[in-house]
N, C-alpha and C positions, 0 to 999 in steps of 0.2 A: 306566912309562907310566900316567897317569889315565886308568880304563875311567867310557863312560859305560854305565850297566846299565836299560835300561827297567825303567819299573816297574810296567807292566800290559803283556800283548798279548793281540792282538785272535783270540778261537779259535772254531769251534764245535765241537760234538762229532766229525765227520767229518775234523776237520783233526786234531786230537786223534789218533783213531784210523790216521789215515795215518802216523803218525810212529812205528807200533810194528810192529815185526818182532816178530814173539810168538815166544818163542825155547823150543823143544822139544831141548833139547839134553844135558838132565844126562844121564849116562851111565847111572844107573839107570832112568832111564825106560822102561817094558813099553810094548809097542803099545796096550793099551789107553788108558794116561795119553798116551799120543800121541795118541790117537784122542779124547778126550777135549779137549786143549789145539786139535784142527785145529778142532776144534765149537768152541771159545771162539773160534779166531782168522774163523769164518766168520759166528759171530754179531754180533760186535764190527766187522765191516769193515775188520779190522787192513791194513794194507800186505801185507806177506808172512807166512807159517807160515816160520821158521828151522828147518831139519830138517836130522841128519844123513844123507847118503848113500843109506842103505841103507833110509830111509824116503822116496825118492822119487817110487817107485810108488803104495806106500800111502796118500803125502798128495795124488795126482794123480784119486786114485780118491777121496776122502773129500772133497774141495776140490772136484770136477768141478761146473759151476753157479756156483759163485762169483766174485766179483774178486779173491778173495784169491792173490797172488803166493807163486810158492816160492822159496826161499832155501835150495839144500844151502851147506853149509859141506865146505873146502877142508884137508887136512891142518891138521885142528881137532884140538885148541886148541896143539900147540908147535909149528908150522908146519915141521918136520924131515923131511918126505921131500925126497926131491930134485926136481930141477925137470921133469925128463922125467916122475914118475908126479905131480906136481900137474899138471900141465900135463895128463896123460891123464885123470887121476879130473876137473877142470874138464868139461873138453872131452865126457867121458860123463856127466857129472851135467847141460849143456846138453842134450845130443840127446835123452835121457828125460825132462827136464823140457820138452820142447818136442813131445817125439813125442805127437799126437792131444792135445795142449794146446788145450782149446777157448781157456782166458785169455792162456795163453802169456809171461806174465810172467813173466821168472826172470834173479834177481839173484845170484851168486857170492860167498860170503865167502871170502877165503882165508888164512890167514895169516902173516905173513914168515917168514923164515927169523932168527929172533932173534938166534943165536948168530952170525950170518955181520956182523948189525946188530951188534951189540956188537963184533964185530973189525974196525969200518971196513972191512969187506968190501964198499965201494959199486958197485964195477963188477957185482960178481955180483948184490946185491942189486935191482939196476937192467934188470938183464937178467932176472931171473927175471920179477919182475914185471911186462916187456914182454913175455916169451912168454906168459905166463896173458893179459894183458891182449888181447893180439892173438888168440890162440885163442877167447874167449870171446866177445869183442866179433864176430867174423867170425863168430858163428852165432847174434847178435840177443841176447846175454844182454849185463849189465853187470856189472864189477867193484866189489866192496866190498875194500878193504886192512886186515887189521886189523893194528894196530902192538904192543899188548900194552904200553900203554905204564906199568905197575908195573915193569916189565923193562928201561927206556931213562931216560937223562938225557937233562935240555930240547934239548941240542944233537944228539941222535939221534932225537928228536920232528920235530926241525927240517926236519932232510935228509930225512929219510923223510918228508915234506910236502911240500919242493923236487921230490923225486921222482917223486912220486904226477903233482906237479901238471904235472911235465914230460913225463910219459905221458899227458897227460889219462885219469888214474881216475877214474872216476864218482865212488865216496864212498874216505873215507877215516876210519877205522873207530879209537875209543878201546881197546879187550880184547876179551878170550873170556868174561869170567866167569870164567874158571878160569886165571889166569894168577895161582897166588900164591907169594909171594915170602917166603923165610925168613929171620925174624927171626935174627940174628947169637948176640943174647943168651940169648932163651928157647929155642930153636928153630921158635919155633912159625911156622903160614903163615897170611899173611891177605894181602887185595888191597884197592886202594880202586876199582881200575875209574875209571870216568868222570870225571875231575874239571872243576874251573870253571876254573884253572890249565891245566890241558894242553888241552881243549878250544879255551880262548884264544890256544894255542899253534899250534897246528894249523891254525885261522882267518889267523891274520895270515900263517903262511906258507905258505897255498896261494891267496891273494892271492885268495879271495871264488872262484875259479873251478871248487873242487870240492865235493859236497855232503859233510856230515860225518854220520857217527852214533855216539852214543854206545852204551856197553855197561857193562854193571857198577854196581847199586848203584840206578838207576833204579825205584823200589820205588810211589812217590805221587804223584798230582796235580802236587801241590807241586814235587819232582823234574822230571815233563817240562816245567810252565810256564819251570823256569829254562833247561832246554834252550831251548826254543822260544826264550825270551826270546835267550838265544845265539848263536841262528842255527842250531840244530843242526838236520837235516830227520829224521831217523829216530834210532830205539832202538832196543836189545833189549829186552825185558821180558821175566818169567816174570808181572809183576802186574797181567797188561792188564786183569783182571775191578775188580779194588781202584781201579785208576787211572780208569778211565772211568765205573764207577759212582758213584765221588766227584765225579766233573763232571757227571754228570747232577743229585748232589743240590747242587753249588751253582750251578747252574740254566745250566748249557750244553750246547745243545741245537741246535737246526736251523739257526741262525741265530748269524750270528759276534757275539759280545759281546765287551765291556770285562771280562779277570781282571786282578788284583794281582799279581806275584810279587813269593814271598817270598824274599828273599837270607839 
């Protein structure tokens, strides 16, 4: 198929800023470097702070006053517990992200069960999914899907897009970040995360009715323009300071402008 690709969109800096889940997620991060990254995500206006679990007190308290949205993340990043404790870690990552939530925003990452996806395990797959998605949704949160997809060929992209779309999931999500995959020859791991290929993938087969975000590798300006340009509505960053500062200096600002993207 011939993609047509814009070649500018129309952004300002606040739509910019909506599209980034600021993601506090590397495993070494101390509370302070959390504490640190909720200040960048409340000064930037980002969407949500992406936090694990166990910082969803901490970020309800440092966020308290703002619009910025929380995002725990769900049996992050190999998605391998079973489905009775994602289903329970969901369901209490809502009620504390919601309890004395002046903003009350809160969105769910969670991540498949990979290995069930690689066994053509679709009924189970299909079914976990609709119990998270049912528990979360029935206490005012929405689901994010992350597929991991360094991990899946095109045709396990697919279905698990069918599927999402057939549950109506809110988004439907490229990686963890940390989903990397070993080289055969050297041993070594590396990931590519987000690509223009599987993004495109995921677009045509959730037929325009679920929103998507990317993950992994989103580093520059340049980077979310061709999301945007995609269709994609959210990211992860760790570079929201680098990304948004660069649009401020080529001059997007209060008011939505004509940018280029660069393919």
């Amino acid at each position: 198929m011939v993609r047509t690709r814009p070649d500018s969109v129309e952004v300002s800096l606040a739509d910019l800023a909506q599209m980034i889940d600021h993601s506090l997620l590397h495993p070494t991060m101390t509370d302070d470097e959390v504490l640190e990254g909720l200040e960048i995500a409340k000064k930037y206006g980002v969407a949500t702070a992406c936090i694990k679990p166990y910082h969803i007190l901490f970020a309800k308290l440092h966020l308290r006053g703002s619009e910025v949205g929380l995002c725990p993340v769900i049996a992050f990043p190999h998605g391998n517990s079973t489905t009775e404790v994602k289903v329970f870690e969901a369901i209490r990552a809502v009620e504390e992200c919601k309890a004395d939530n002046e903003n009350g925003r809160v969105e769910i990452d969670v991540v498949v069960n990979v290995g069930r996806v690689l066994s053509g395990k679709w009924e189970f797959v299909e079914r976990e999914l609709s119990h998270i998605n049912n528990a979360i949704t029935e206490r005012g949160a929405i689901l994010k899907v992350i597929f991991e997809n360094d991990y899946l060929q095109p045709m396990q992209i697919i279905r698990l897009s069918q599927i999402c779309t057939k549950l109506n999931i809110a988004f439907i999500k490229t990686s963890t970040g940390y989903g990397f995959v070993k080289d055969s020859k050297t041993g070594d791991y590396n990931y590519r995360g987000a690509t223009i290929e599987h993004l495109e993938l995921m677009s045509d087969n959730s037929g325009g009715k679920l929103e998507i975000k990317a993950a992994g590798g989103i580093r520059t300006l340049d980077d979310l323009l061709r999301m945007r340009a995609l269709g994609v509505s959210r990211v992860g960053a760790t570079a929201t300071i680098a990304i948004l500062e660069e649009a401020k200096k080529r001059g997007i600002g209060e008011y939505r402008v004509s940018v280029k993207v660069q393919w």
